[in-house]
C-alpha positions as a Markdown table, in Angstrom:
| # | Residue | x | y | z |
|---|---|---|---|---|
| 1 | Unk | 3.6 | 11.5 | -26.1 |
| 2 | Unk | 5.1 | 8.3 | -24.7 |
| 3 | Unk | 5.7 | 5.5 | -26.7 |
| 4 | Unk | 4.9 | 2.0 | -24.9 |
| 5 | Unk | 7.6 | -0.4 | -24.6 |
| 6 | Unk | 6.3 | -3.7 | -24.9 |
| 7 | Unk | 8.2 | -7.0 | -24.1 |
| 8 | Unk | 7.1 | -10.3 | -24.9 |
| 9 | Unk | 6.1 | -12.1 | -21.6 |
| 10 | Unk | 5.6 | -15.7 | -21.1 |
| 11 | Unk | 4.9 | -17.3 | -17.8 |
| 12 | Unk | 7.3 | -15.9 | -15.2 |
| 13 | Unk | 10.2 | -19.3 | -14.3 |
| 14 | Unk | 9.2 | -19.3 | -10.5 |
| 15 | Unk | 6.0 | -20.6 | -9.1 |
| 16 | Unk | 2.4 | -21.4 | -10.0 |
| 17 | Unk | 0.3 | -18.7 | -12.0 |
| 18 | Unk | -2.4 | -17.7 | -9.4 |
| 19 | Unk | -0.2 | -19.0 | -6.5 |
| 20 | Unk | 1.3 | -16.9 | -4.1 |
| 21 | Unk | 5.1 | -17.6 | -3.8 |
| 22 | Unk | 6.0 | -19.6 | -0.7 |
| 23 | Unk | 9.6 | -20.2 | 1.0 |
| 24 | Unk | 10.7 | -22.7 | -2.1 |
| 25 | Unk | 10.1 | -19.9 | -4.4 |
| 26 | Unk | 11.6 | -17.2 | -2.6 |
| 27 | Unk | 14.9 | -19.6 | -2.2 |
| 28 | Unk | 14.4 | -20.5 | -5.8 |
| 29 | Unk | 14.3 | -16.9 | -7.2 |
| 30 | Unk | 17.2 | -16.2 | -4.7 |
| 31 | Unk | 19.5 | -18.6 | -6.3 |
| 32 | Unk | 19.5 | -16.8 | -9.6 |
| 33 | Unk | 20.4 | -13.6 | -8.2 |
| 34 | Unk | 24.1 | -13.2 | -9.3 |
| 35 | Unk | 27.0 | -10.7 | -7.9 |
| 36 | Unk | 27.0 | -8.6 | -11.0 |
| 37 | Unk | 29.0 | -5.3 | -9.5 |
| 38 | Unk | 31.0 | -4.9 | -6.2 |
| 39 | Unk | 29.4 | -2.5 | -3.5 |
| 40 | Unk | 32.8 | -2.2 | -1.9 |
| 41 | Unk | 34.6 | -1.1 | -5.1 |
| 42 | Unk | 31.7 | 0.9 | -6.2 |
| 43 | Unk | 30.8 | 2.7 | -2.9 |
| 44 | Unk | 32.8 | 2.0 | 0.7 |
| 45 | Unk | 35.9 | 2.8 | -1.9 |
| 46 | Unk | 34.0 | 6.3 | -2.8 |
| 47 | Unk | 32.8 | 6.9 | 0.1 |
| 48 | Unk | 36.3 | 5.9 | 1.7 |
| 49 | Unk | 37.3 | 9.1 | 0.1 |
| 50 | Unk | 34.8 | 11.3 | 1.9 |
| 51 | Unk | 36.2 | 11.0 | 5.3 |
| 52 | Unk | 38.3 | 14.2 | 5.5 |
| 53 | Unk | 35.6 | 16.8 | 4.6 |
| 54 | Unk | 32.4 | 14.6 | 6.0 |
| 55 | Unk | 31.3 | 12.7 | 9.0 |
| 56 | Unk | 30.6 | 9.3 | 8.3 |
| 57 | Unk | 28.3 | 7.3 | 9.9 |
| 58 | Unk | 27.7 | 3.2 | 9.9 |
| 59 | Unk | 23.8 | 3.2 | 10.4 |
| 60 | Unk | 23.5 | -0.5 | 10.6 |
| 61 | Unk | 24.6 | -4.2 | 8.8 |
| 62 | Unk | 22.4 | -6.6 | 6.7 |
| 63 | Unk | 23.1 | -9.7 | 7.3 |
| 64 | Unk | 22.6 | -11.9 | 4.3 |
| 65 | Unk | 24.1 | -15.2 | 4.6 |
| 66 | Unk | 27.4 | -16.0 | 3.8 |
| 67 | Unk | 27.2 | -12.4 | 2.8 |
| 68 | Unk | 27.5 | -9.1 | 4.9 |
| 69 | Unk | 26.9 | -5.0 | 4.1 |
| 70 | Unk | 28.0 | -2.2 | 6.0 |
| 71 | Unk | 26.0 | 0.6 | 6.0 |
| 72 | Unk | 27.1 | 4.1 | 5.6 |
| 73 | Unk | 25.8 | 7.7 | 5.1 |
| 74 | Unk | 27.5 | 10.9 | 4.6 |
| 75 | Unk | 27.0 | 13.7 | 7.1 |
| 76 | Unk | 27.9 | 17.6 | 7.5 |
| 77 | Unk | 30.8 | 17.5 | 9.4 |
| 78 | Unk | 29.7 | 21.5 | 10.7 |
| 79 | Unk | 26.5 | 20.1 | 11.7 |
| 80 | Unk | 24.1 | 23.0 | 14.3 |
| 81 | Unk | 21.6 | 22.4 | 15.9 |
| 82 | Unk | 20.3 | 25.7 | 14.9 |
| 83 | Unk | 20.5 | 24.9 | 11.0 |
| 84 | Unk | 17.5 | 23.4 | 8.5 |
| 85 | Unk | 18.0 | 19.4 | 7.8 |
| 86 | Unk | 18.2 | 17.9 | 4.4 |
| 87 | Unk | 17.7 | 14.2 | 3.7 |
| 88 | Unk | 19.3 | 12.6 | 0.2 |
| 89 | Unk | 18.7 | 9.0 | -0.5 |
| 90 | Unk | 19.9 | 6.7 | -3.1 |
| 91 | Unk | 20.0 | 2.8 | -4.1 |
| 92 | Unk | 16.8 | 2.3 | -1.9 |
| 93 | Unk | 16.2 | -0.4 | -5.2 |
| 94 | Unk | 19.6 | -1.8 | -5.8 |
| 95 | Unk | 19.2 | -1.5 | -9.6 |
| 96 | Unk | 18.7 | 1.9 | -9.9 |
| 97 | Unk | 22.6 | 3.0 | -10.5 |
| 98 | Unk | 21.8 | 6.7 | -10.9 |
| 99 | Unk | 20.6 | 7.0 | -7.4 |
| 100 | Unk | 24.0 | 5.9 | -6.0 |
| 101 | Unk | 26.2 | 7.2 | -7.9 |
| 102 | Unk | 24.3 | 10.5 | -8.3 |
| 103 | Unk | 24.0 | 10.9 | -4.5 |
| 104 | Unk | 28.0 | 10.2 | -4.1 |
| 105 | Unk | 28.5 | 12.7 | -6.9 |
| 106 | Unk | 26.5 | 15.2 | -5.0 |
| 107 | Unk | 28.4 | 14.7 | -2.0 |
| 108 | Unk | 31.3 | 14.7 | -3.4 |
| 109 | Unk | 31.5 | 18.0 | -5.7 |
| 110 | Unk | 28.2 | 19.8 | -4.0 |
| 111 | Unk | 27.6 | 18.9 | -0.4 |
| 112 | Unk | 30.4 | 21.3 | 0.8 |
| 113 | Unk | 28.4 | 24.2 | -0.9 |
| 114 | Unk | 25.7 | 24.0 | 1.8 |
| 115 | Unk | 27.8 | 24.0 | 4.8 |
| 116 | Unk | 26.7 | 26.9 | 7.3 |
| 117 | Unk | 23.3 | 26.7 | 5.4 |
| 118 | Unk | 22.0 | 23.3 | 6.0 |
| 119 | Unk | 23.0 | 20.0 | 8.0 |
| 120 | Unk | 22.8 | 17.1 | 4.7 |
| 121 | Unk | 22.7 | 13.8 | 5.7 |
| 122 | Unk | 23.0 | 11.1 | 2.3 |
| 123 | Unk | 22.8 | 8.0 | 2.5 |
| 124 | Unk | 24.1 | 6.8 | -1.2 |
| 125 | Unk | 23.0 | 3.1 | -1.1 |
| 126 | Unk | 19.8 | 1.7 | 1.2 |
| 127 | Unk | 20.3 | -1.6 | -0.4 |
| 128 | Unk | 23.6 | -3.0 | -1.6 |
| 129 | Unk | 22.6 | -6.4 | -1.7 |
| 130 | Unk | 20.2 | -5.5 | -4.4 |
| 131 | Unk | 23.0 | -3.1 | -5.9 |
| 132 | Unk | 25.4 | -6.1 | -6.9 |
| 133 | Unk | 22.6 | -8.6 | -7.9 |
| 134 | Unk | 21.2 | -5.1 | -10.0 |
| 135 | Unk | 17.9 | -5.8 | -8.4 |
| 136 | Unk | 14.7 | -4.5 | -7.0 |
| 137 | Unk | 14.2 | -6.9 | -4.5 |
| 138 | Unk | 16.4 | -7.7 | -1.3 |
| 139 | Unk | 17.3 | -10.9 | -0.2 |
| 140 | Unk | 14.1 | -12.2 | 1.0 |
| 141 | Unk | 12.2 | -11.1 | -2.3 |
| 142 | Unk | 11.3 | -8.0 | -0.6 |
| 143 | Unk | 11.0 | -4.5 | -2.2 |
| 144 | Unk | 12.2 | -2.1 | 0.8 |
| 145 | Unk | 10.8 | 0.9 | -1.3 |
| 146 | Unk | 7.4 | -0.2 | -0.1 |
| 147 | Unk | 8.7 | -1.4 | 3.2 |
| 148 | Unk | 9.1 | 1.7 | 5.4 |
| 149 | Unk | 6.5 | 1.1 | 8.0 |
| 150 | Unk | 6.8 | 0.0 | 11.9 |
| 151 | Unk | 8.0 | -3.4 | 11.8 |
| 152 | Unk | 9.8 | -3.3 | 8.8 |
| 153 | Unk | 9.7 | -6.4 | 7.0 |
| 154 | Unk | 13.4 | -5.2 | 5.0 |
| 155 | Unk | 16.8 | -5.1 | 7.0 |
| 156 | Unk | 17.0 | -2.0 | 4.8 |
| 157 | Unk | 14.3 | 0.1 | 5.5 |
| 158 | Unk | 14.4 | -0.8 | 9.0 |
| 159 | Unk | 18.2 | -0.1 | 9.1 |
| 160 | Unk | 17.6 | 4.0 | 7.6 |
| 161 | Unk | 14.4 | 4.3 | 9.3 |
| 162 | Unk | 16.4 | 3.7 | 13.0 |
| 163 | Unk | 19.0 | 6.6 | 11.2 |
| 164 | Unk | 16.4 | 9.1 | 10.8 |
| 165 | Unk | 14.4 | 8.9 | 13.2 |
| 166 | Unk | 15.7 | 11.3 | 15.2 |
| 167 | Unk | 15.6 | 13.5 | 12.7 |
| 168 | Unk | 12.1 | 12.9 | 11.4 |
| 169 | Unk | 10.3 | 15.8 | 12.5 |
| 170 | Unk | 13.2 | 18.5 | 12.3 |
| 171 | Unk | 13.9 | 17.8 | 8.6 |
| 172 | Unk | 13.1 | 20.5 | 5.9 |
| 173 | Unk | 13.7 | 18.2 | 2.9 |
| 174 | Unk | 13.8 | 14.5 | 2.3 |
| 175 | Unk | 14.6 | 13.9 | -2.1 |
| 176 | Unk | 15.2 | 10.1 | -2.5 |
| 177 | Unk | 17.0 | 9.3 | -6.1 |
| 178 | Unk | 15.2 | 6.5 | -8.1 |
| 179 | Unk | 15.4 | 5.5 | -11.9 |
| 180 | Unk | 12.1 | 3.9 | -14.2 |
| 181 | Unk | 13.8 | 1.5 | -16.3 |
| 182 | Unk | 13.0 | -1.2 | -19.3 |
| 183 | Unk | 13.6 | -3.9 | -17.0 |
| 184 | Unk | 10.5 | -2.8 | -14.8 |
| 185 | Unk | 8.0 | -3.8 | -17.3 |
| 186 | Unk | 10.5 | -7.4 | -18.5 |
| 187 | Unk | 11.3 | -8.3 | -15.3 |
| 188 | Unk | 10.5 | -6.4 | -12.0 |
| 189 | Unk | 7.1 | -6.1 | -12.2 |
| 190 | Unk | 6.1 | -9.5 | -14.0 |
| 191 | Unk | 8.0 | -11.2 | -11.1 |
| 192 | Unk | 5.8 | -9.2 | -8.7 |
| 193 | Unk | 2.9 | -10.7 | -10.2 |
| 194 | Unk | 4.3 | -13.8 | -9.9 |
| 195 | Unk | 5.2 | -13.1 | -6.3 |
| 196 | Unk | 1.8 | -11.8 | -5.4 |
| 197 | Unk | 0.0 | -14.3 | -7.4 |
| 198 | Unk | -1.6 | -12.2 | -9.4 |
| 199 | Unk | -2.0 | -11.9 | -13.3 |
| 200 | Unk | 0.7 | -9.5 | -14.9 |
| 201 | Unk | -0.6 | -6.7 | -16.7 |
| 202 | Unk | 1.9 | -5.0 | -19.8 |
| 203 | Unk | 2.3 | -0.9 | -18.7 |
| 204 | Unk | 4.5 | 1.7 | -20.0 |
| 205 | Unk | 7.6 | 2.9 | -19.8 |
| 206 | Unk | 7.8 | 6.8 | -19.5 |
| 207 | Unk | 10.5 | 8.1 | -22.0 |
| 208 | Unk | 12.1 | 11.1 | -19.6 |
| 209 | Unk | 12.4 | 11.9 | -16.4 |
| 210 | Unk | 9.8 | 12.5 | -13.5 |
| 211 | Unk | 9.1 | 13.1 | -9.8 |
| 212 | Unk | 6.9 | 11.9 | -7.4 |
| 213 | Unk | 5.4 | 14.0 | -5.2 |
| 214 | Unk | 3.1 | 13.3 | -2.0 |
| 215 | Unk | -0.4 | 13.8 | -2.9 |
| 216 | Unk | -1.4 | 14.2 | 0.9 |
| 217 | Unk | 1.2 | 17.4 | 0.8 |
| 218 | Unk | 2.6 | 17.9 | -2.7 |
| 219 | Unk | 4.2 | 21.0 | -2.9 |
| 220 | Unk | 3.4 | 21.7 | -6.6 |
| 221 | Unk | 5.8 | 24.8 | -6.7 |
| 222 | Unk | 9.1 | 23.2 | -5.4 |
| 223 | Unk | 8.4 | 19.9 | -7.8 |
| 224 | Unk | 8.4 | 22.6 | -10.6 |
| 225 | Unk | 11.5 | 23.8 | -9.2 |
| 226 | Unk | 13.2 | 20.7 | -9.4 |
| 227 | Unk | 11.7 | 19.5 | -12.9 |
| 228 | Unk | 13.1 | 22.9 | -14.4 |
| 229 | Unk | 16.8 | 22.2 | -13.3 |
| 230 | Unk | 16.7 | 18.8 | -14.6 |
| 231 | Unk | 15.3 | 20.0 | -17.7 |
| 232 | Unk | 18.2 | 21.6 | -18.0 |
| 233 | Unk | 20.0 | 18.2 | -18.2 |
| 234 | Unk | 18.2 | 15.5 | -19.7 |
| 235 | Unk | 14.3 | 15.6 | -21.3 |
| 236 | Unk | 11.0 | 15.2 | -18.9 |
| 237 | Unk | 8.7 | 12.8 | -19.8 |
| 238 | Unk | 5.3 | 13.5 | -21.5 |
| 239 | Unk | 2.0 | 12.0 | -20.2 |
| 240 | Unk | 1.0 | 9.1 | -22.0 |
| 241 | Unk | -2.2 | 9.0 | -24.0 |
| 242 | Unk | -4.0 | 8.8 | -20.9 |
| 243 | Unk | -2.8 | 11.9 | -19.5 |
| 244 | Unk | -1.1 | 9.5 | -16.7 |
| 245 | Unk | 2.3 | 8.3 | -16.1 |
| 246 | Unk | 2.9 | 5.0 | -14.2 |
| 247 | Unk | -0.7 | 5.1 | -14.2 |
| 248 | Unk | -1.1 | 7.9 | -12.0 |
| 249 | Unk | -2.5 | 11.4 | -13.9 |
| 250 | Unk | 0.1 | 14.1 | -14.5 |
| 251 | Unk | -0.5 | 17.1 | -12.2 |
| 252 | Unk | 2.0 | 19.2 | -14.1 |
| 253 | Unk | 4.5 | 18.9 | -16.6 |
| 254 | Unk | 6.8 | 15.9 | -15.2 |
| 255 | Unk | 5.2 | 15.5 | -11.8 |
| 256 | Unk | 2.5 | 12.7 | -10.3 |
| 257 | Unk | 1.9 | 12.2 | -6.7 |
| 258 | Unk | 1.2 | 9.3 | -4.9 |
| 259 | Unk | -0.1 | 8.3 | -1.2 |
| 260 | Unk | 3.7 | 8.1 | 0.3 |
| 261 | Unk | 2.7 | 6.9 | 3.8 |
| 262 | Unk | 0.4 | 4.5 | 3.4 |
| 263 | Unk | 2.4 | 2.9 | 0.1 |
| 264 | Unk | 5.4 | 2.8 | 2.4 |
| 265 | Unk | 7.4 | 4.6 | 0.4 |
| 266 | Unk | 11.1 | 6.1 | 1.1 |
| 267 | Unk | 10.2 | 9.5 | 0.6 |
| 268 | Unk | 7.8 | 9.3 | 3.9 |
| 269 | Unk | 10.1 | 8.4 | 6.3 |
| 270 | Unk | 10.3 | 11.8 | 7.5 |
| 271 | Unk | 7.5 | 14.7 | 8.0 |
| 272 | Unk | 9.5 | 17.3 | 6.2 |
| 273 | Unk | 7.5 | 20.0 | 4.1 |
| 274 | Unk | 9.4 | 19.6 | 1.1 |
| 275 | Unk | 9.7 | 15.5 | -0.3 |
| 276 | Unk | 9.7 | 14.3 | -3.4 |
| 277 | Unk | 11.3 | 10.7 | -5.7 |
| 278 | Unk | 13.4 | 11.2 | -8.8 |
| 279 | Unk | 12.8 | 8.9 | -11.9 |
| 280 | Unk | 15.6 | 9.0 | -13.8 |
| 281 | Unk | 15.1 | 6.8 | -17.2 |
| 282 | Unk | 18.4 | 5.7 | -18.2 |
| 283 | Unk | 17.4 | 3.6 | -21.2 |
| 284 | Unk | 16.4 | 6.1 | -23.7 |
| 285 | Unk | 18.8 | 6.8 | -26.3 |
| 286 | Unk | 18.9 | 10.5 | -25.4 |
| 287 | Unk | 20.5 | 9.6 | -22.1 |
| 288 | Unk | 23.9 | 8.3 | -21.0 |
| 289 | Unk | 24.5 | 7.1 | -17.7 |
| 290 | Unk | 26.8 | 10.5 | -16.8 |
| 291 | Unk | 23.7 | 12.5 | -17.6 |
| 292 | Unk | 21.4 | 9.9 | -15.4 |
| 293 | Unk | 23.8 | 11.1 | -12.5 |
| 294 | Unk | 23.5 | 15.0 | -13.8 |
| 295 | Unk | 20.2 | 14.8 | -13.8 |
| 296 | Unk | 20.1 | 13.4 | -10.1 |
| 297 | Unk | 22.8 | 16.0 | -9.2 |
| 298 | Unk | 20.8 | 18.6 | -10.5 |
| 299 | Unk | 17.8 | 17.6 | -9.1 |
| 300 | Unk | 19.6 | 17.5 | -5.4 |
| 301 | Unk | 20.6 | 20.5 | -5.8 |
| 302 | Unk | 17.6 | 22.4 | -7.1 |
| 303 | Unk | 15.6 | 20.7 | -4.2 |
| 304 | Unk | 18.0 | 21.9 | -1.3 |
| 305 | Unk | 17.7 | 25.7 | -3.2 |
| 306 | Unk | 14.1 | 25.9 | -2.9 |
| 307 | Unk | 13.7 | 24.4 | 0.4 |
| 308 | Unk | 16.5 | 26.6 | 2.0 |
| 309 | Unk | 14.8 | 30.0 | 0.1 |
| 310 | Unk | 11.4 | 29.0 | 1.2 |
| 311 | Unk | 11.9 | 27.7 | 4.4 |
């Protein structure tokens, strides 16, 4: 069983409790996001390194005054037309290290595996801003994971949704790399409230790793697939007392499934058969962060297997 992780939680800094944040409070919350990490060092360096075995591609720029972000994803350099098409995305939330540097560990010691099989297209980090600043949120106080929709409101999801789209109904396999961490129930999602006006309300943490499938198509026997290769890794989460996770009722050992499409979520972008999100926890004490990217690895891996067997 899951053991909740509570926080002690007094007002949130920004705004007025029942208030919806205007433009002061966005620009107030905005100026005490901090460069933490370097996206340059951490992944243009890396993915530098890719360019003799992959194609890369520069899907777009954000545009966050004073500061700029290239966007990059990894492609098949053999791509064929005649060949199944797998989607890998990471760092759609900033904070979520595992989903970077789980999707440039894929690509770097995997990705070559596939060629012949499959065209991969990975795209390691949606949202760098959010990435240095080790945040949810972009710039504009924005979460781009629920922000994939026509007339994006985030320079993110916009940016990967121009990428794939013509791709969107030729892809077999979309798996986008996410991590449930402490800091969603201290900070993420009280600032949300805050945001939203609304009154926060303590959750749980999951202890584990878990996936997220799509309940209008959710593939129970691939999410299986995937769960029992990361099992090999790192532990799967229980249910809580509820029988739920997240709030959402476990449909099989490690799995939910939520409404992708109309949430907005990543993971819809495309109308492949087989999608699902990774939650990596990385703040249990049975994990380490090399395991976090294992378990992403092993997750991308087991996900392209399936698809590509079951076609």
């Amino acid at each position: 069983m899951a053991t909740p992780r509570s926080h002690p939680i007094s007002a949130y800094p920004i705004g007025t409790p029942g208030n919806p944040w205007g433009d002061a409070e966005k620009a107030q919350w905005r100026s005490r996001q901090t460069r933490k990490r370097s996206y340059e060092t951490d992944v243009l360096t890396a993915i530098a390194r890719l360019d003799e075995r992959f194609d890369l591609v520069e899907y777009g720029q954000l545009d966050y005054p004073p500061d700029r972000y290239r966007l990059f994803a990894v492609k098949s350099r053999a791509w064929r037309e005649d060949l199944p098409i797998a989607l890998v995305t990471g760092g759609v939330h900033g904070y979520e290290t595992s989903g970077v540097h789980g999707a440039l560990q894929f690509v770097d010691k995997h990705m070559a595996d596939y060629q012949g099989r499959a065209n991969l297209i990975v795209a390691p980090c949606v949202s760098p801003w959010a990435y240095e600043r080790i945040n949810r949120w972009n710039a504009d106080a924005i979460d781009p994971n629920r922000s994939f929709r026509d007339d994006s409101p985030a320079q993110e999801s916009a940016a990967l949704m121009r990428l794939v789209a013509p791709l969107r109904d030729r892809a077999l396999l979309h798996i986008d790399l996410h991590e449930t961490t402490d800091t969603d129930e201290s900070e993420f999602r009280p600032a949300l409230a805050a945001r939203d006006g609304k009154a926060f309300e303590p959750g749980e943490i999951p202890d584990g790793f878990y996936l997220v499938g799509d309940t209008e198509d959710p593939q129970p026997e691939f999410q299986q697939a995937v769960i029992a290769a990361v099992a090999e890794v790192t532990h799967i989460a229980p249910a809580d007392a509820q029988g739920e996770i997240i709030g959402s009722p476990v449909v099989a050992p490690g799995v939910i499934n939520y409404p992708l499409k109309p949430l907005g979520l990543c993971a819809s972008i495309t109308h492949a058969r087989y999608k699902t999100t990774t939650e990596v926890y990385p703040d249990s004490p049975r994990a380490t962060p090399e395991q976090c990217n294992a378990a992403q690895v092993a997750a991308v891996r087991a996900a392209i297997d399936f698809a590509l067997a079951s076609g």
